[in-house]
VOVO-683373 format. One record per atom (N, C-alpha, C): y, x, z. Coordinates in pm, whole numbers, plus 50000, padded with zeros to 5 digits. Layout:
% VOVO-683373
YXZ
...
END
This chain:
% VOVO-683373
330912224120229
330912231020357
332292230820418
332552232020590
333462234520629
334392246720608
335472244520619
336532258220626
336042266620698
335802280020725
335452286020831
336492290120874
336382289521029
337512297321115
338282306521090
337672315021048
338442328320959
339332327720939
340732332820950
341762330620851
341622337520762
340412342820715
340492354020568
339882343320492
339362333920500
338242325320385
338712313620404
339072305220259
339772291720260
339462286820115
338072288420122
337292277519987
337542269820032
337752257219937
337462246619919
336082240419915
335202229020012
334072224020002
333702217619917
332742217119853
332692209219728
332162193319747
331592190819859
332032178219952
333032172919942
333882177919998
335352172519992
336502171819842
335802177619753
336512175219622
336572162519561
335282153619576
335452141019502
336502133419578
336312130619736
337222125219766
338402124719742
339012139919704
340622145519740
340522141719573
340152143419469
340582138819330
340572124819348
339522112219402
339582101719413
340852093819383
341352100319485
343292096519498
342832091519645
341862091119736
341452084919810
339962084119896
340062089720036
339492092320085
338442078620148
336862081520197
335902069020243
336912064520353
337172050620318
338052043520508
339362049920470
340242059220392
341022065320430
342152057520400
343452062520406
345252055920337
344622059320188
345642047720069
345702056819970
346742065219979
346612073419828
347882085219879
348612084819751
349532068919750
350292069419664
351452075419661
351692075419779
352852079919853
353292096919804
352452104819766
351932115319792
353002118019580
352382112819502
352852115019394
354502120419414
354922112819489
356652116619530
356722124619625
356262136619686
356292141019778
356642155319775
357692158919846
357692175219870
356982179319985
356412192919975
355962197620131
355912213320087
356202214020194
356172232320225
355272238420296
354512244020270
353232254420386
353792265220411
353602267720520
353402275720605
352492287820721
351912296920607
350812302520657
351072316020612
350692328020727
350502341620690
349512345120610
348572335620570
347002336220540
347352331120355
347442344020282
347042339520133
345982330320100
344992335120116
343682323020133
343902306320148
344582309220309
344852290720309
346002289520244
346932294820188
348142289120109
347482287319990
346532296119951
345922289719841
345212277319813
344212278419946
343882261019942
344662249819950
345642252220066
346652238520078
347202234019932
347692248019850
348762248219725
347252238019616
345752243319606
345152236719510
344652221419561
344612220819690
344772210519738
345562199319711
347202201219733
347772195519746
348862190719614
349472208519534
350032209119415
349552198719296
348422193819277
347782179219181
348182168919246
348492167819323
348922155219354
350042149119437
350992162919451
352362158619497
353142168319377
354622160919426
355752162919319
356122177019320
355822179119461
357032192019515
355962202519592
355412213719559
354742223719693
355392237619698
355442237519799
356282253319798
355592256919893
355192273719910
355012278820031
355302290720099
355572291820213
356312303620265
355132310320347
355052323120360
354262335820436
354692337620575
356042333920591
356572337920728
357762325120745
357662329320939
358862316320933
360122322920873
360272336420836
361782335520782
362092334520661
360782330820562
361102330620428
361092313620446
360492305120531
360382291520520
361802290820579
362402293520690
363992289120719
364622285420582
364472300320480
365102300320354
365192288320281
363692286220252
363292273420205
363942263620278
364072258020369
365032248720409
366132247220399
366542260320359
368102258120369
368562255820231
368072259720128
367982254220008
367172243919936
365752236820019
365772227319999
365262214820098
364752203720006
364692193420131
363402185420145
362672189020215
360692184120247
360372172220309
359512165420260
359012155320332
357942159620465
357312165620462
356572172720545
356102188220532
356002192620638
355672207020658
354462202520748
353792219120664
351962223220714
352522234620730
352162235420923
352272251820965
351292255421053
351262266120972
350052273821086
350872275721224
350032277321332
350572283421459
350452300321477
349582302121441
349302315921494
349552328621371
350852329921394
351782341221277
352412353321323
352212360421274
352562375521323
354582373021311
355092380621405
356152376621415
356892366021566
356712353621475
356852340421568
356102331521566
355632324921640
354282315521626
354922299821574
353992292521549
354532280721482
355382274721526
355022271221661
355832260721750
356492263721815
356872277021799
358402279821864
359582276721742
359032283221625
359762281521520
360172268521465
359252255921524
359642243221498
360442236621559
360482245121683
361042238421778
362452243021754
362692257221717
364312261621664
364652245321535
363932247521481
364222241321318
364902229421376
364332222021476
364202210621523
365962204821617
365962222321665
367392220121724
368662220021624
368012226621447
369282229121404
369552220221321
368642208121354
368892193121237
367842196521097
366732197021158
365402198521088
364492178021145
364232176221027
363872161221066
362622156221002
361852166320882
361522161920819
359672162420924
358652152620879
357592157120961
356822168420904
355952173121031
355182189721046
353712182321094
353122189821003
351382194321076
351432207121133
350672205721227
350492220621301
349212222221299
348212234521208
347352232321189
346932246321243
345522248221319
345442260021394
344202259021439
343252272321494
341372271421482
341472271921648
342672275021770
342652272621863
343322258721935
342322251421986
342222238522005
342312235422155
343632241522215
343772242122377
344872234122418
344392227722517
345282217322577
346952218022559
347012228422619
348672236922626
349072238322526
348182243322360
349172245322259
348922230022230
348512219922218
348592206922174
350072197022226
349992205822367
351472197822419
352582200622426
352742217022351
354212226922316
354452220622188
353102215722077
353442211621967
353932198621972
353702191322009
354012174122038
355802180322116
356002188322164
357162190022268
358542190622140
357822200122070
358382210121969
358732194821870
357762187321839
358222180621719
357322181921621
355912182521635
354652182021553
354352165921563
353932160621460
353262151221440
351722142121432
351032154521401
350102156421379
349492170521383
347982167521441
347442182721489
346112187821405
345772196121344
344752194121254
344112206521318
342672209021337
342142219621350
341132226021256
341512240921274
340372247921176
339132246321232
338032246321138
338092244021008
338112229120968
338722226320840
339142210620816
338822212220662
338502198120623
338212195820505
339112191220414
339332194320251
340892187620192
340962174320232
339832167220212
340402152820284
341052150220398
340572155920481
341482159020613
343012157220626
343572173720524
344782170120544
345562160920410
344862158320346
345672153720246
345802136220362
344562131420433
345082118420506
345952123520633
346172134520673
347092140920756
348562136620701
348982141620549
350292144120529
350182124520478
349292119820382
349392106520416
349942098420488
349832099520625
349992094620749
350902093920766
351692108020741
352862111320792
354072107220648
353282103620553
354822098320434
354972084920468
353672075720527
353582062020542
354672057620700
354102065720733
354742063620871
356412064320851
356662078720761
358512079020776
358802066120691
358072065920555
358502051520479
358722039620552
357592034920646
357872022820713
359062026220809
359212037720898
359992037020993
361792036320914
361982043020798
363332042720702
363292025520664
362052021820642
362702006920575
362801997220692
362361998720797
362171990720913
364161992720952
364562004720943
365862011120976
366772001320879
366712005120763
367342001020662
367781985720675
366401979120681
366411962720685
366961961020779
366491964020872
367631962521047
369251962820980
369231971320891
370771976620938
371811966820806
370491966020716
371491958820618
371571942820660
370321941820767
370671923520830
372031929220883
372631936021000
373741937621093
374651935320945
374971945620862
375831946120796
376011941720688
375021927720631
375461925020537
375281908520547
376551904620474
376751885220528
375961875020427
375371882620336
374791876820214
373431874020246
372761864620181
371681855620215
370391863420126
369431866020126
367811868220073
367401867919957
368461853519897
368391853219789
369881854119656
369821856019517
370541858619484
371551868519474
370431882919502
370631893419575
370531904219450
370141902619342
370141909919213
370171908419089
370731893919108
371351888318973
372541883918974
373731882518864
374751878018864
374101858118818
374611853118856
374271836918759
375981835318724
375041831418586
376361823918517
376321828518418
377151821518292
377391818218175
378521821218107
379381823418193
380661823018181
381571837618082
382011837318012
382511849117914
382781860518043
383361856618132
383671866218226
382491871818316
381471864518322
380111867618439
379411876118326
378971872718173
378351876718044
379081897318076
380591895818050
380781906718013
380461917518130
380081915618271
380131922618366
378371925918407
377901916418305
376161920718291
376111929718237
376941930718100
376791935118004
376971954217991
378131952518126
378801962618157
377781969618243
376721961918319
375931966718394
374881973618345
374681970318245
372871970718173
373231981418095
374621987918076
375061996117999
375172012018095
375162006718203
375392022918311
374832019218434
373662010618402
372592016118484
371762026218517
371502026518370
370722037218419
370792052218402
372332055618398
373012069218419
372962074518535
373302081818560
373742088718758
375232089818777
376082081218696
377342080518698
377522074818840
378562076218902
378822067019033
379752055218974
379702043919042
380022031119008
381402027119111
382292016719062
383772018119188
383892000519170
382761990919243
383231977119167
384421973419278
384961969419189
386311957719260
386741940019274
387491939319313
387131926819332
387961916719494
387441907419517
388361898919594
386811897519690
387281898719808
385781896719894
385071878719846
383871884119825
383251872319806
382711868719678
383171878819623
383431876419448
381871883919420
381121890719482
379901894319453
379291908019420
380081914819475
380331930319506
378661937519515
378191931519629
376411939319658
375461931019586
375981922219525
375011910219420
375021923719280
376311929219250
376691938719153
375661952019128
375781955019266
375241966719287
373841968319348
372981956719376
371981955519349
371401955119233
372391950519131
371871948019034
371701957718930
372421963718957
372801982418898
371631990018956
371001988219097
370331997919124
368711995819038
368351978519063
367591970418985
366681975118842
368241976618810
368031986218645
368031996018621
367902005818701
368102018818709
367012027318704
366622037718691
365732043918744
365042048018878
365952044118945
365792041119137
365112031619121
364892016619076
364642009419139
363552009019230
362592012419261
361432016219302
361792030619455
363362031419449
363462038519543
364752032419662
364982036219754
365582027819845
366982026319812
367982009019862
368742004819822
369252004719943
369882010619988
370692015620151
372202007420153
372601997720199
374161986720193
374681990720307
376131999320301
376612001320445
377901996120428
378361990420494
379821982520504
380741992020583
381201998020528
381992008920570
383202004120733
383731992420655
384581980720779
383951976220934
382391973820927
381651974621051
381041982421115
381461994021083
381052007821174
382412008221240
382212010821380
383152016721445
383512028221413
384642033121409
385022047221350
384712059721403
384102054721573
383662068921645
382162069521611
381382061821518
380092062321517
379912064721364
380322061721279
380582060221164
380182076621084
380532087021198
379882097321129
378322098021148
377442098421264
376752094821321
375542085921234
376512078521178
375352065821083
374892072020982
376312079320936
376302084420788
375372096020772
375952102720899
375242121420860
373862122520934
373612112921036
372572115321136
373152125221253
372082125921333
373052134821400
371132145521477
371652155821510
370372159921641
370272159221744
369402159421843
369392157721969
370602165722063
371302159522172
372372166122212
373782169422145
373512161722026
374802161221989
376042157222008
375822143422114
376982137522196
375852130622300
377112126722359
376232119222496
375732106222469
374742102922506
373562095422456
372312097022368
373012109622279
372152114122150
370652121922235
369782111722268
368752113322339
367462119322286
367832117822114
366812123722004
367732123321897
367062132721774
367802136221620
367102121721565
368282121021466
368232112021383
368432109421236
367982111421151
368722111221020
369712098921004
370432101420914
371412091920906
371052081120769
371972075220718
372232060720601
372012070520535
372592084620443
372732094220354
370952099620333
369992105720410
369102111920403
368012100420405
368332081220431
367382071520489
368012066720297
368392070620230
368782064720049
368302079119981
367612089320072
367452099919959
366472094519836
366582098119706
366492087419625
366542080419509
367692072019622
367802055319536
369532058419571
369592046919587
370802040819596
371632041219756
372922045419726
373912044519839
374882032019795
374762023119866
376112013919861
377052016319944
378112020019910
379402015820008
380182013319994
380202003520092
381451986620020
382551986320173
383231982720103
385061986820182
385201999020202
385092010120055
385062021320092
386442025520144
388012014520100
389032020720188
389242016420287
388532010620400
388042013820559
387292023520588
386872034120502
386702049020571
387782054120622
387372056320730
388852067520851
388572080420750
390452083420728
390712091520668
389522111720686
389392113520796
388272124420834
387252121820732
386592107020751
385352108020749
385552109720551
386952104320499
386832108120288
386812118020283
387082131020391
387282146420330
385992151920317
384912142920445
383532145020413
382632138320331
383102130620273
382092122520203
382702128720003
384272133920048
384142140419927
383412152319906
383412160420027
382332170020049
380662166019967
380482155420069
379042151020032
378722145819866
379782142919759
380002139419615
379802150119545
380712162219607
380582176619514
379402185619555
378922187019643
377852189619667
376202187819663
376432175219711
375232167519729
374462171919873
374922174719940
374692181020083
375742176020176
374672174120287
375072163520399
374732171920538
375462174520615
375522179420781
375272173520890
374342171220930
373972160821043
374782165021146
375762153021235
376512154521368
375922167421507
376562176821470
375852186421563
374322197521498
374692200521381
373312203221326
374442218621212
373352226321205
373732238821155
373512241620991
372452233320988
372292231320867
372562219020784
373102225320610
373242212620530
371592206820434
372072194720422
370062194120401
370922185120235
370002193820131
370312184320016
369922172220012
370672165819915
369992148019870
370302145119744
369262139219747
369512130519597
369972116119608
371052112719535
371472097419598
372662090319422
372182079019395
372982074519347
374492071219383
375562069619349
376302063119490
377102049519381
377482044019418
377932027519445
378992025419558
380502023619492
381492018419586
382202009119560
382612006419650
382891985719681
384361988019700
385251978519684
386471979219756
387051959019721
387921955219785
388501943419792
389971950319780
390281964519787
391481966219777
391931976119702
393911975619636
394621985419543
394181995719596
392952006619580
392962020019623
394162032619586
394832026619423
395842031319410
397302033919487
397132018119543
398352017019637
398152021319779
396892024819780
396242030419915
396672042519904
396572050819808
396712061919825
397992068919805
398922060819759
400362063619745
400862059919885
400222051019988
400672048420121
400062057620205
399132065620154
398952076020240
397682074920330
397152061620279
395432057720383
394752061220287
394952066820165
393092070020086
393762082920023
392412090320056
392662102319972
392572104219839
393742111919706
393882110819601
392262118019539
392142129519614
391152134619516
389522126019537
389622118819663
388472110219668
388352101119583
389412093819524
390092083919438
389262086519306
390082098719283
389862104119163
388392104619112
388052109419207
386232115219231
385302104619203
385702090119253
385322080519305
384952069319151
386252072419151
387012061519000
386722064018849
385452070218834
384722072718750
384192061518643
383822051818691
383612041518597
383582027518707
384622019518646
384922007318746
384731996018682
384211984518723
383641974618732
384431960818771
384921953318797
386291946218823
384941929618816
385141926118934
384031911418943
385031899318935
385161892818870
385831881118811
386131876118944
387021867418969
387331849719091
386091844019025
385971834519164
385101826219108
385771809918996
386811810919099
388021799418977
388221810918797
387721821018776
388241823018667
386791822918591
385411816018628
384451814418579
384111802418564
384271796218491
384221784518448
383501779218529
382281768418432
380701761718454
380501772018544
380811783418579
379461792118698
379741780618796
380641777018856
380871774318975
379661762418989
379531754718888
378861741018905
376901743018924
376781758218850
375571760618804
374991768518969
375981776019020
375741782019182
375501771919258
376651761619263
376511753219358
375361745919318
374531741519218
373211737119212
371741748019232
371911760619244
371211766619295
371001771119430
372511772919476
372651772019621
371991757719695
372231748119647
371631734619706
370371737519736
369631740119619
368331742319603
367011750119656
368111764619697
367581775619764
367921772119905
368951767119969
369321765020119
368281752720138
368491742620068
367881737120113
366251738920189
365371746120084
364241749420109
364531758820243
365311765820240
365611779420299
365741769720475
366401759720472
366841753420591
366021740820633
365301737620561
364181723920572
364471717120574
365861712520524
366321700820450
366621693820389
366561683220339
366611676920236
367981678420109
367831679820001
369661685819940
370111674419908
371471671419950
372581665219900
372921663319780
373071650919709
372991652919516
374811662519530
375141666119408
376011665419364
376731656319255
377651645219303
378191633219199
379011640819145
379331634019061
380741635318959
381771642119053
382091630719158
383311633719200
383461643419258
381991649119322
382321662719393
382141675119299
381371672219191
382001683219045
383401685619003
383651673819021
385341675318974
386211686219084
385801679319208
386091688619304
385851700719299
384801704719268
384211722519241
384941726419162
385111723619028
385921727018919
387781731218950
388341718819002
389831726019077
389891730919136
388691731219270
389301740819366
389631753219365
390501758419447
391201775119391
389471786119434
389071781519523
388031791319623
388471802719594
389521802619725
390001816519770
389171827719806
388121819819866
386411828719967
385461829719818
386061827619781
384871824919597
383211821719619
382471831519581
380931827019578
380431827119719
381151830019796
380591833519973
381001820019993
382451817319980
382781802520015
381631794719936
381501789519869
380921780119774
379501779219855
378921791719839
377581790719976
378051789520100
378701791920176
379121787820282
379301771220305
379951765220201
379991750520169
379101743220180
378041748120077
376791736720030
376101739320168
376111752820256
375111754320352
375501741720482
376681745320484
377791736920594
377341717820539
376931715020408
377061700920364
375331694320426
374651707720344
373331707720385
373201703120557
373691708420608
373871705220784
374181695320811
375071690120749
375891676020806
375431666020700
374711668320594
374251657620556
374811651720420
375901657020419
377241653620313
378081662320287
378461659820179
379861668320199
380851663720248
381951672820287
382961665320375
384031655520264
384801646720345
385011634320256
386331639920196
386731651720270
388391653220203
387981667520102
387161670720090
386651679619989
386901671219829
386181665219839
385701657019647
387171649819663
388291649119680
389551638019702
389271626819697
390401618919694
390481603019688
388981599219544
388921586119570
388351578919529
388651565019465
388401565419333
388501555319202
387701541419273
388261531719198
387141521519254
385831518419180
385941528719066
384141531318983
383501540419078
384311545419176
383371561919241
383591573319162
384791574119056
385021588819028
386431587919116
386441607419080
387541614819131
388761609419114
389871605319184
391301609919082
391631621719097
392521624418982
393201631219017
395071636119047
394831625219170
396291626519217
396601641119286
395321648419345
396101657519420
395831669219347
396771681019392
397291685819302
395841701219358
395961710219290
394991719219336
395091725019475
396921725319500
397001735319641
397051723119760
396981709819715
396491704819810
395531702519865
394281702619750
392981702719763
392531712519848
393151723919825
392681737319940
393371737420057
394451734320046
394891727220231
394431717220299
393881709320236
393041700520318
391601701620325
391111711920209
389551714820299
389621726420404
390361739620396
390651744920524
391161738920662
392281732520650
392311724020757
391391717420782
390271712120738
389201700520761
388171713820874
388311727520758
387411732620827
387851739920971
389161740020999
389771745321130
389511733721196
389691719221160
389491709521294
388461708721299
386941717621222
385501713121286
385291725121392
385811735421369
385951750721450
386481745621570
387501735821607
388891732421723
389911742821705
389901744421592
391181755721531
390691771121572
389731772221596
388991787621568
389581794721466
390601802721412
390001807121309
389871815221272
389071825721362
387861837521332
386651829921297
386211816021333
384971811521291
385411800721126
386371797321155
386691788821012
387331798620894
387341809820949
387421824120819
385911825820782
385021826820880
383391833420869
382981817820801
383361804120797
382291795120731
383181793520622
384721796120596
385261793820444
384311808920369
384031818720415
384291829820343
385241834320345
386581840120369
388041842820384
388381854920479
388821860520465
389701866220576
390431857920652
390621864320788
391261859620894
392791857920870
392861867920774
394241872420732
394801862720630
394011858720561
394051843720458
394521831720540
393901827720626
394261819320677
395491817120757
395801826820820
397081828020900
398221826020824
398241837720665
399361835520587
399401818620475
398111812820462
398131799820457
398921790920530
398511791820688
398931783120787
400381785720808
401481794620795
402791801020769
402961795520714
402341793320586
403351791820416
403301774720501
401981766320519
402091755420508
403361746220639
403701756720732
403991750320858
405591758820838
405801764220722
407021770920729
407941759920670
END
């Protein structure tokens, strides 16, 4: 039978029981989603808190429920919901005014508004307010259990739709080769080894390293093995946020918080609640934003831009750097106690010149994967251009090396001053010496740019800054 209108009576139909144990309603979502789920009710009515709670408590992680909106504020402020079920009609304050406060003070998570009066006007204060979904009395458990369904599927796709967007903008690494280290090498061996060993702690991680050297290959691979894996892997490049937005990304922000802020937003921090936070060039955080993110370490609570409240999280964290943070912080750009905080267990990613055979074993997988990846046919690798792989310094390391084969893949070949001179069997010599070998494939790659070199930094792999103090040393 149906719920009856009543707010005094909130059996459960015995209709609606097979479905709601099912895991899955006739036509409905499943509700896998639901196993991981917090939600909070919201009803003056013992009765229906009782149903929602036997309803819902079997088959989500998290149920809590509050009697009034001021014991649910509470609840928010100490913890953090995937969705809220609120009644409208509460002695006190009615639903949708109270959502609509929540809503101004950096409240994000989604709401049912569930209520036995079914009038135009309260349908469009709730949609105004920040309801999602409208359920009316009387309703069956199937009902809302594909109600809150709806609403975990919907934030899931809309966070990973976010995520993927954001880790294409900010991250230079390719689809594949994205959670494994390759290689053989005593030095690639010991940094697996190091991995598979504090994975799956909640220690925070500090890898280091020379850009290129394989930093988010690392820390994918950490998250991989972890007990996250199965929960979101969030990559923010700390260096490509502008510094006036950079809080904004991080914390989210609410509506009216600055100009443009046209709606609330959660941020990178609450879109990894979770899984995994990467952040790589963590010393390109503007000094402001380490006093908050050491905040956000000791706590675990995060302040959305313009928002009154702190909303907990759960988050692994993972930090990247290409640079002495030590010497950073004796110069006065990184903060000591962030350092400190930070530098918990560090990770150090080999050159790619100090890994032997890797180099030869990438560059045959890279062939292999671009190729398919680009619809073209792969280029062998001879002798002579092994020999070549093997001396070269690769300053850009594993970014260069893919950057290479992708660049050879294109043109068909590799370039002719890459593999050096030539034997009259068709092997290598070796007359030139290593630092010539790398001055003449950068130069090769500045005269295909017309001496660009913001674009012959982006196809070596390199900094801009590499190249300039190259082109000095060589023209000095």
């Amino acid at each position: 039978m149906n719920l009856p209108t009543s707010k005094a009576s909130a059996a459960i139909s015995p209709a609606a029981e097979p479905a709601a144990k099912s895991g899955k309603s006739a036509g409905g979502p499943e509700f896998s989603a639901l196993a991981q789920a917090s939600i909070l009710i919201v009803d003056d009515e013992p009765g229906m808190r009782n149903f929602l709670v036997r309803t819902l408590g079997p088959r989500c992680k998290h149920v809590e429920e509050a009697a009034d909106t001021d014991e649910a504020s509470r609840k928010l402020d100490k913890s953090r919901f995937d969705v809220v079920i609120l009644d409208n009609i509460m002695p006190g304050k009615n639903g949708v005014d109270w959502l609509a406060e929540q809503r101004a003070v950096g409240f994000f998570a989604d709401a049912i508004l569930i209520t036995a009066y079914a009038d135009l006007d309260t349908a469009i204060q709730a949609l105004r307010a920040g309801a999602v979904d409208f359920v009316l009395k009387p309703f069956r458990s199937n009902q809302i259990l594909n109600a809150v369904a709806r609403c975990l599927d919907r934030v899931r796709l809309q966070r990973e739709n976010y995520v993927l967007r954001y880790a294409l903008r900010a991250s230079s690494d390719r689809t594949f080769l994205r959670d494994n280290l390759i290689g053989e090498s005593p030095a690639t061996r010991s940094v697996r080894e190091t991995i598979a060993r504090v994975a799956r702690l909640p220690t925070s991680i500090l890898l280091t390293g020379e850009s290129g050297t394989g930093k988010e290959v690392a820390a994918r691979s950490i998250h991989s093995l972890s007990d996250r894996a199965d929960k979101p892997f969030v990559p923010v490049n700390c260096a490509a946020i502008p510094p006036e937005m950079i809080e904004g990304e991080l914390f989210g922000h609410i509506k009216g918080a600055f100009t443009g802020a046209d709606s609330g937003r959660e941020g990178l921090f609450l879109y990894a609640h979770g899984g995994t936070l990467f952040l790589d060039e963590i010393g390109e955080l503007p000094l402001p934003m380490q006093s908050k993110l050491l905040r956000v370490l000791e706590d675990r609570r995060v302040r959305p831009v313009g928002s009154e409240r702190e909303v907990p999280v759960d988050l692994r964290f993972i930090f990247a750097t290409n640079a002495d943070l030590q010497k950073e912080v004796e110069r006065g750009r990184f903060r000591a106690d962030l350092y400190y905080r930070l530098n918990v267990m560090q990770i150090h990613l080999p050159l790619l010149k100090d890994r032997g055979d890797d180099v030869q074993e990438l560059a045959t997988i890279f062939m292999s994967k671009l190729s398919m990846q680009l619809g073209m046919p792969p280029v062998p690798i001879d002798s002579s251009v092994r020999v070549a792989l093997a001396s070269y310094d690769w300053p850009g390391n594993v970014r260069e090396l893919r950057n290479l084969i992708e660049r050879t893949l294109i043109l068909g070949a590799f370039p002719d001053d890459f593999a050096g001179p030539q034997r009259n069997d068709g092997q290598a010599t070796s007359a030139d010496s290593l630092a010539d070998l790398e001055r003449r494939h950068i130069l090769s790659v500045l005269k295909e740019t017309g001496g660009n070199r913001e674009e012959a930094a982006r196809r070596l792999g390199i900094s801009r800054k590499t190249i300039d103090r190259k082109l000095a040393l060589w023209n000095g």
